[in-house]
PADRENDO-284025 format. One line per 3 residues: number of its first residue (from 1); for each residue x, y, z of C-alpha. Coordinates in Angstrom, 1 decimal. Layout:
NUM) X,Y,Z ~ ... .
END
This chain:
1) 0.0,0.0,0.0 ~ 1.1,3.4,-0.9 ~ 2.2,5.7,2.1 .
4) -0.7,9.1,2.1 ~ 2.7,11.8,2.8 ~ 3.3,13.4,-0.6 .
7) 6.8,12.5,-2.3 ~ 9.8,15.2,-3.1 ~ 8.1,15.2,-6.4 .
10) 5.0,16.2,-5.4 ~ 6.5,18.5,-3.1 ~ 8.4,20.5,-5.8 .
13) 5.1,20.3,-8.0 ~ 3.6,22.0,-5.4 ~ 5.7,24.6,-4.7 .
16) 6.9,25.7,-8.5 ~ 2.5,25.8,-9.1 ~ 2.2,28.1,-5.8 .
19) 4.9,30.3,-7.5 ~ 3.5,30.2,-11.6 ~ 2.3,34.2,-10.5 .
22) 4.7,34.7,-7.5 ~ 3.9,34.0,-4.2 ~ 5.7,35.0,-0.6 .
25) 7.0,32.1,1.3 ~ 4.3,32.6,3.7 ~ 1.8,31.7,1.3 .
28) 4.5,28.4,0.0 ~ 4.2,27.5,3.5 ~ 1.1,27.3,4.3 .
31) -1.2,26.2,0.9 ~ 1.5,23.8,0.8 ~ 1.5,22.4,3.9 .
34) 5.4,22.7,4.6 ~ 7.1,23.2,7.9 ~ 9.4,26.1,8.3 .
37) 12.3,23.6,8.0 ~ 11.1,21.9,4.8 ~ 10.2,24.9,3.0 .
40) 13.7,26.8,3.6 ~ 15.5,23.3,2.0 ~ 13.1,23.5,-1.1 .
43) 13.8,26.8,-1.5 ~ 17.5,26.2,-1.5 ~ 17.1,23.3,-4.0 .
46) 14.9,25.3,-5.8 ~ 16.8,28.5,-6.2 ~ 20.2,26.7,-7.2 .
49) 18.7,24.9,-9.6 ~ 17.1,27.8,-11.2 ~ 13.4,26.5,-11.2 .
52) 12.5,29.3,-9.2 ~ 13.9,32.9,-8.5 ~ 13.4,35.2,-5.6 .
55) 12.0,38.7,-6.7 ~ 12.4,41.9,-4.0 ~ 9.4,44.1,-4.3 .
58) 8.7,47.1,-2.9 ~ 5.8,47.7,-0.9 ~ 4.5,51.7,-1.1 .
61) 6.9,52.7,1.0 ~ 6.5,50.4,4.2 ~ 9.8,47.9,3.0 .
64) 9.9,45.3,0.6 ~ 8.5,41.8,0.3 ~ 10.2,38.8,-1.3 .
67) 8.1,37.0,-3.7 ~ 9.5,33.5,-5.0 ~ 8.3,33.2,-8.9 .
70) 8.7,29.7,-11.2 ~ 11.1,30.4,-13.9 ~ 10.8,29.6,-17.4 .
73) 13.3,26.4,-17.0 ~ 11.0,25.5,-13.8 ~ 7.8,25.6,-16.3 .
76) 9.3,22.6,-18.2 ~ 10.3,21.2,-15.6 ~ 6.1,21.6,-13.7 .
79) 5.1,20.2,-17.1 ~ 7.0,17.0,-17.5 ~ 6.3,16.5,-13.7 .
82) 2.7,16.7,-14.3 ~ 2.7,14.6,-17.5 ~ 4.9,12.1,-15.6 .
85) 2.3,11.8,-12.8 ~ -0.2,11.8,-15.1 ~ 0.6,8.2,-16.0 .
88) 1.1,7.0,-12.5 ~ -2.5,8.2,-11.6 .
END
């Protein structure tokens, strides 16, 4: 039987289709269910691997929010996951 906790896959499907549009981490963290701990690893992975970039934006005035935003090389990559769990579904 098939253990219900989500694989790293799934987990980095998750988090590049939170970030299609941008999203804070807060927002990563939370519609995706991560711990604090998790999340900051992902990121990392992420980041370094160029699937995802961080964006600083400023906010009016009141300081700046970072935004975390799927790059083009990580839509390819959200594609072939989703066509490869596709056919395990």
């Amino acid at each position: 039987m098939f253990d219900s906790r989500r694989s790293e896959i799934e987990i980095i499907q998750d988090i590049l289709k939170l970030s299609v549009d941008g999203a804070k981490k807060t927002e990563i963290l939370y519609q995706g269910n991560l711990s604090y701990t998790l999340l900051r690893n992902y990121l990392g992975i992420l980041l370094k691997n160029q699937v995802l970039e961080e964006r600083i934006v400023r906010n009016n005035g009141n300081g700046s929010s970072r935004l975390y935003v799927t790059t083009h090389k990580g839509h390819e990559l959200l594609r072939d996951i989703d066509k490869m769990m596709g056919h395990f579904r």
